[in-house]
C-alpha positions in Angstrom: 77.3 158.7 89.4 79.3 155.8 91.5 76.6 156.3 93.5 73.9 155.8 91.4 75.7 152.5 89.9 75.9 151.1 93.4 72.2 151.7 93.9 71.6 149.9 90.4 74.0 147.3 91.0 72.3 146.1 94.1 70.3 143.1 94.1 66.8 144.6 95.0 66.9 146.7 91.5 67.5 143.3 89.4 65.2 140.7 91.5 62.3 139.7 89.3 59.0 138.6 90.8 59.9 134.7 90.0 63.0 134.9 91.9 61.2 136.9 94.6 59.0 133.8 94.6 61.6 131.6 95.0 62.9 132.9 98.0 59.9 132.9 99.8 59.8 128.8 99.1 63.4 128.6 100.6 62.4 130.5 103.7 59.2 128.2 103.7 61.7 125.0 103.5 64.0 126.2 106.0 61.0 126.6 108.4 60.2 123.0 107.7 63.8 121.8 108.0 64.3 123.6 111.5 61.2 124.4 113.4 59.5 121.1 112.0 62.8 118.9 111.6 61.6 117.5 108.3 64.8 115.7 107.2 67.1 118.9 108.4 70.5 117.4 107.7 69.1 117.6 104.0 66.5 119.6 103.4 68.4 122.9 105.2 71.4 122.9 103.0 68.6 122.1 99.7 66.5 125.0 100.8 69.7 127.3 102.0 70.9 126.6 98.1 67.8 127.3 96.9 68.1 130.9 98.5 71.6 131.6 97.1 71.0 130.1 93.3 68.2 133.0 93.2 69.4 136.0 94.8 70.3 137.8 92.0 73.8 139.3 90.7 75.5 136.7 93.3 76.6 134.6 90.3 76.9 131.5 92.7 75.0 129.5 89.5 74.4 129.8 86.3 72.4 127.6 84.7 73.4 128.7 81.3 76.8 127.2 81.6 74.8 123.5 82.1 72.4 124.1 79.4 75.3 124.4 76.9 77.4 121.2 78.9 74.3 119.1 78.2 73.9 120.4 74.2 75.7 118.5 71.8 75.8 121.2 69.6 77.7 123.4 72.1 81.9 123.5 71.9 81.2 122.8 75.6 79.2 119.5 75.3 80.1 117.6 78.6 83.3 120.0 79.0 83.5 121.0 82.5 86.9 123.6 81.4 84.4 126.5 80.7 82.2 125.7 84.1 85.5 125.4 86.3 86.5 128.8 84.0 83.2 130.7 84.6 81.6 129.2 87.0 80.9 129.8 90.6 80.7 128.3 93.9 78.0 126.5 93.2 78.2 125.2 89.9 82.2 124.1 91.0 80.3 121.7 93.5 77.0 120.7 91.4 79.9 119.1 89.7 79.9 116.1 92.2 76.6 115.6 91.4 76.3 115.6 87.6 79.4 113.2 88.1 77.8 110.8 90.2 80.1 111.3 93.0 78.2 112.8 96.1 75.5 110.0 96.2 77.4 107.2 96.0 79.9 108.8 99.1 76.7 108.8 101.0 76.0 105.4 100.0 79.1 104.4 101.6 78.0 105.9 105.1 74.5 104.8 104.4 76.1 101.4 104.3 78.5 101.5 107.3 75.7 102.3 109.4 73.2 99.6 107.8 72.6 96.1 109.7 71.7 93.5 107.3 71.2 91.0 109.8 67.2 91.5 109.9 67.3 90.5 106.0 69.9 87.9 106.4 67.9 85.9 109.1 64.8 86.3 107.1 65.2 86.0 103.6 61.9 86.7 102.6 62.0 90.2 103.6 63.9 90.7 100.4 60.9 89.6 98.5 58.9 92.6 100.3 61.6 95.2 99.5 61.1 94.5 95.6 57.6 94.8 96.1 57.8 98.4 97.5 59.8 99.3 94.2 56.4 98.5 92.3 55.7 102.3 93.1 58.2 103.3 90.6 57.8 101.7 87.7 54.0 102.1 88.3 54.4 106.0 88.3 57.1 105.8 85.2 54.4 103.9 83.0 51.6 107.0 84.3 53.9 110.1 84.0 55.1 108.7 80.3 51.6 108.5 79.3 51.4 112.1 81.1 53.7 113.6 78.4 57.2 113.3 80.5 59.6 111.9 78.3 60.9 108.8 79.1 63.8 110.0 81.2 62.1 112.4 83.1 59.0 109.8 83.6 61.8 107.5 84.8 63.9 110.3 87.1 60.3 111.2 88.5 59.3 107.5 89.6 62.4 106.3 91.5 61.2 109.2 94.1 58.6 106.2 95.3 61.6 104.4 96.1 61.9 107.2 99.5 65.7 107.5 98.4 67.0 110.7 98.4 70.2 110.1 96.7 69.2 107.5 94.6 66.8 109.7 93.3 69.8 112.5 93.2 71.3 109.9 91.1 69.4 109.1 88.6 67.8 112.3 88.0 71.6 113.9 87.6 71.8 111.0 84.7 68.8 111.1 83.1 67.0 114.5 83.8 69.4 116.8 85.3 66.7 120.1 84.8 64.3 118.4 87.1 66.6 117.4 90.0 66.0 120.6 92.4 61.9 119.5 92.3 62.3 115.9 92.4 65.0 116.0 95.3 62.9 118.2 97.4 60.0 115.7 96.5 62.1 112.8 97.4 63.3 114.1 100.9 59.7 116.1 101.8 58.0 112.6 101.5 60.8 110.8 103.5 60.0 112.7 106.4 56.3 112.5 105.8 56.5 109.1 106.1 54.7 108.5 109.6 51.8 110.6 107.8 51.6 108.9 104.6 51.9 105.7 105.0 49.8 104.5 108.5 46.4 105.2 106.4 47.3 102.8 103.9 48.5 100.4 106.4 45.6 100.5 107.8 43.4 100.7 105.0 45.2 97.5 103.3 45.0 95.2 106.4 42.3 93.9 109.3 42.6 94.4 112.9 43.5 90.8 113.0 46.4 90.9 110.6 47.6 94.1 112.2 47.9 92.1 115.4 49.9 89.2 114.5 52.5 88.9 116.6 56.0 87.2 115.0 58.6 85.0 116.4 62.0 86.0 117.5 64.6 86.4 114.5 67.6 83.9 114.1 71.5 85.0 115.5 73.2 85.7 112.3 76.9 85.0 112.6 80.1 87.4 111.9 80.7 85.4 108.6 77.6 86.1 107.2 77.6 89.6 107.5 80.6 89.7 106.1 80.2 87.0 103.4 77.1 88.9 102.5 78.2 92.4 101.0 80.6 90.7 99.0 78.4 88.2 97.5 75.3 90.8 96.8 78.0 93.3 95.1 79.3 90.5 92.9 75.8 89.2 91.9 73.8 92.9 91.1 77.0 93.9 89.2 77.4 91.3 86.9 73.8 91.4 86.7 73.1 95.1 86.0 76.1 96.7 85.6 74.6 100.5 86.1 73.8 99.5 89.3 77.5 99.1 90.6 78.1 102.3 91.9 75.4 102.7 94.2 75.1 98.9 95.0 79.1 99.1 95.5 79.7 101.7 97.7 76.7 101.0 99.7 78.1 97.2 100.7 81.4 98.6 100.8 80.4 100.8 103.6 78.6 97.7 104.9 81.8 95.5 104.9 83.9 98.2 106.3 81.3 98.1 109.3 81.1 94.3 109.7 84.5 93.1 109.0 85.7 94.6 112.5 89.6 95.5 110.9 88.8 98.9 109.7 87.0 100.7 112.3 88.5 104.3 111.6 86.9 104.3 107.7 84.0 102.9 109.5 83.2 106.0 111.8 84.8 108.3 109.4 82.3 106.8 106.9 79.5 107.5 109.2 80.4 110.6 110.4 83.2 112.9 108.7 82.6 112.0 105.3 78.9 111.6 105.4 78.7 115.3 106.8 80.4 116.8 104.5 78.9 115.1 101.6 75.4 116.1 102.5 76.7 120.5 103.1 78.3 119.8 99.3 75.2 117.5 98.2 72.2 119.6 99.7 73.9 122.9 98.5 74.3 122.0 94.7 70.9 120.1 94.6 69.3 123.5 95.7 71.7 125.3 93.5 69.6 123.6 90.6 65.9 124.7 92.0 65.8 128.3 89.9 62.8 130.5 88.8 63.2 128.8 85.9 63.3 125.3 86.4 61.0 125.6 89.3 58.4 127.6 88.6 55.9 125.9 86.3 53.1 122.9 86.0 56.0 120.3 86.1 57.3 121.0 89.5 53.2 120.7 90.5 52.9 117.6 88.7 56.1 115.8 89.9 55.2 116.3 93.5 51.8 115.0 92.6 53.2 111.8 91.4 55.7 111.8 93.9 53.7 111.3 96.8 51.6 108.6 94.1 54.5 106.6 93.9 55.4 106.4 97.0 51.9 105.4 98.1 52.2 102.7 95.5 55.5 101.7 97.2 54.2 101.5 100.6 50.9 99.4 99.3 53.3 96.9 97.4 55.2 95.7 100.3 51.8 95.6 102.2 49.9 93.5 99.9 52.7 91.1 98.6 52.9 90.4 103.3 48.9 89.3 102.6 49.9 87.4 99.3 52.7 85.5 101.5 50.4 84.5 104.5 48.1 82.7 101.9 51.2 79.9 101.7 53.4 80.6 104.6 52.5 78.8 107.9 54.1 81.3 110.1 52.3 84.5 109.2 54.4 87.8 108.5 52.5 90.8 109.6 51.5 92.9 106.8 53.1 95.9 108.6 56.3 95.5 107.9 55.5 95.5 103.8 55.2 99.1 104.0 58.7 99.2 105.4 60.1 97.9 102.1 60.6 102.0 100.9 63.8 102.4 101.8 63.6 105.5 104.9 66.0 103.7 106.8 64.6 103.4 109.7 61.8 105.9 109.7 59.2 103.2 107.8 60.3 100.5 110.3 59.9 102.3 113.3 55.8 102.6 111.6 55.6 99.6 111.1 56.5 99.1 115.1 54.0 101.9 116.1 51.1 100.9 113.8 51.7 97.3 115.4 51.1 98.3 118.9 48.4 100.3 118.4 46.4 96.9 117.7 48.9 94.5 120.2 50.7 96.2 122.8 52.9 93.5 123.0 54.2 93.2 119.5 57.5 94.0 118.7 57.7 94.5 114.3 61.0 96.6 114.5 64.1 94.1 113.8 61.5 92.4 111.8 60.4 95.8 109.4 64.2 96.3 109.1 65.0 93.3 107.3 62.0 94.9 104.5 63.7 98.2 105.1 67.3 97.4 104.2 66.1 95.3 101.6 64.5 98.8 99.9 67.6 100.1 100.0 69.2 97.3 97.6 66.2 97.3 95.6 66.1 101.1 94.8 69.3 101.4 93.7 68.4 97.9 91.5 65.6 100.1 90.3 67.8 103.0 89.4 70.2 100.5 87.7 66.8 99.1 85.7 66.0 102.4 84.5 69.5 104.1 83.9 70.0 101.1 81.3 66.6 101.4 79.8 67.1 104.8 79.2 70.3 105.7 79.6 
C-alpha cells in the first residue's frame, strides 16, 4: 500500500497535458537564455520559474492564495498573513514584486551604472526619448479597443517602452495575472532588438540621412551630473507623483555613481544588490507564468502587440529625428531616434552599427545614448501616466 501511494504521489501521475506544455516552453526559454544568450541574466531565472511554478505537487506557487489577495470579497483581500502562512518559496518572494520592491532595487543599479552626460550635453535627445514612448500609448488605445480592459490594455503597452522592470512594475499594479506573458514579452523583444528595429530604421530614413555624420558632444562637468538627478527627481515627482519610485531610485543610483563620496553603494548597487534582485525578480515573475494564466489567446495576443508597440516605439524616435532636421541647422541623424526605447545600451549600439553600414566613419554611439537614457526616464514617466489613469 505505501508503495502504491508513493507511485500515486509522484509528480508524473498528477501532471496534466497544460502543465506538460508548460514545461516544454521553459526548456524552450532556457535554450534561448543560454545557447542563444537572449537576455540570460533574466530570462534564465523567468524560464527556470516557469519550470518549478508547473511541476506539479512541488507547491512552490499557488496561485489560488493571489486570486483571493486580489478579491475584495475574500477575508484575505491584500493580507499577505495567509500567503506567508501557506505559501511557498515562491509565492514568499513574488511578494517583492506585488509590492513594488524588486523593480525599483534594480532601478537603483540601472541608475548607478547610467551616464547621463550624452543627454545632458544635448538636450534634445530628451525630446527623442518621449517620442519612443508613443509606442505605448499607441498600443494601450488598440488593445482597449481589442477588448483588454483598461489596465491590462495599459500593463500590455508599456512593454513598447523595452523595459523589463518597468513593465514588471506596472503590470504587478495594474494586471498582476498577465505579468508572467507580458515580462517574457518585455525581455524577448529587448534582446531582439538588433533584429527588430534595423528594418524600420532603414525603412524610415534615406541613404543620405543615414549618413549624416554629427559633431563631437560637449564636456559636461561633475556639477552637472550631480545637479542633474536631483533636479529631474524633484521635478517628475512633484509632477506625477506615481512615478517617484521608479524615477527615485533610478537617479538615486545615478547620484550615488556621480557624486564620487559613496563609491562602495555604488559597486554594491551595480553588482551585489542588482544580482540578487534579478535571481528573486526572474524567479517570482516566472512563478506567475502557469497553465493557467499562460495558456490561452491572451498570451498570443499580448506578444502580438508587444512586438507592435515596440515597433511603434522605435519608429517614434526615428521620425520626430526627421521632424527636427526640418528646423535644426545641425542635422541629428535619424538613427539615433530609434535608440529612444530604453535597452540601455543594446538600441544605441544599432544605432552605431546601422550608421556605419552607410559612413564608415560615423560614430552615433555617445550620441544614441543621450536618446537612450532619456527612454529610460520617459518609461517610467509613462508607467507613472498610466498607473494614475488607472490606478
Amino acid at each position: 500500500m505505501n508503495i502504491l501511494e508513493f507511485f500515486q504521489g509522484m509528480g508524473f501521475m498528477q501532471m496534466s497535458w497544460q502543465q506538460g506544455v508548460m514545461l516544454l516552453v521553459s526548456f524552450f526559454l532556457l535554450y534561448l537564455a543560454i545557447h542563444k544568450k537572449y537576455e540570460p541574466l533574466l530570462l534564465l531565472p523567468i524560464a527556470f520559474g516557469m519550470l518549478l511554478t508547473n511541476l506539479p505537487g512541488a507547491g512552490m506557487f499557488h496561485s489560488e492564495l493571489w486570486s483571493a489577495f486580489l478579491d475584495p470579497a475574500s477575508p484575505a483581500y491584500h493580507s499577505y498573513g495567509a500567503i506567508l502562512k501557506e505559501g511557498g518559496l515562491l509565492d514568499v518572494l513574488y511578494i517583492g514584486v506585488k509590492a513594488g520592491v524588486y523593480p525599483c532595487l534594480i532601478f537603483i543599479g540601472v541608475g548607478a551604472m547610467t551616464d547621463f552626460g550624452p543627454l545632458i550635453a544635448n538636450p534634445k535627445s530628451l525630446l527623442l526619448g518621449a517620442a519612443a514612448q508613443i509606442g505605448i500609448f499607441v498600443t494601450f488605445l488598440c488593445a482597449n479597443l481589442m477588448g483588454f480592459t483598461p489596465a491590462e490594455a495599459g500593463s500590455i503597452g508599456i512593454i513598447g517602452g523595452a523595459d523589463g522592470p518597468t513593465s514588471i512594475f506596472l503590470t504587478s499594479k495594474l494586471a498582476p495575472h498577465l505579468l508572467g506573458p507580458i515580462a517574457i514579452a518585455a525581455y524577448s523583444y529587448m534582446a531582439l532588438v538588433p533584429v527588430i528595429q534595423p528594418p524600420i530604421m532603414r525603412a524610415l530614413t534615406t541613404k543620405k540621412e543615414r549618413a549624416i555624420k554629427m559633431g563631437q558632444l560637449r564636456p559636461v562637468s561633475k556639477t552637472e551630473k550631480i545637479v542633474f538627478p536631483i533636479i529631474i527627481t524633484a521635478i517628475v515627482a512633484l509632477i506625477l507623483p506615481d512615478a517617484a519610485p521608479l524615477i527615485g531610485c533610478l537617479m538615486l543610483g545615478n547620484l550615488m555613481k556621480e557624486c564620487g563620496v559613496v563609491d562602495r553603494l555604488s559597486k554594491t548597487a551595480q553588482n551585489e544588490l542588482m544580482n540578487i534582485v534579478v535571481i528573486f525578480l526572474g524567479l517570482s515573475v516566472g512563478a506567475t507564468a502557469t497553465a493557467g494564466s499562460f495558456l490561452n489567446w491572451q498570451t498570443l495576443m499580448i506578444l502580438a502587440m508587444g512586438i507592435v508597440a515596440f515597433g511603434l516605439g522605435s519608429a517614434g524616435g526615428v521620425l520626430l529625428a526627421k521632424f527636427m532636421n526640418l528646423f535644426l541647422k545641425e542635422k541629428i541623424n535619424p538613427l539615433i531616434g530609434s535608440a529612444g526605447v530604453s535597452a540601455v545600451p543594446m538600441a544605441a549600439r544599432v544605432s552605431q552599427t546601422v550608421g556605419q553600414e552607410e559612413n564608415p566613419s560615423n560614430f552615433l554611439l555617445m550620441h544614441a545614448m543621450g536618446p537612450n537614457v532619456a527612454g529610460v526616464i520617459g518609461s517610467a514617466v509613462a508607467a507613472g501616466v498610466l498607473l494614475t489613469m488607472l490606478g
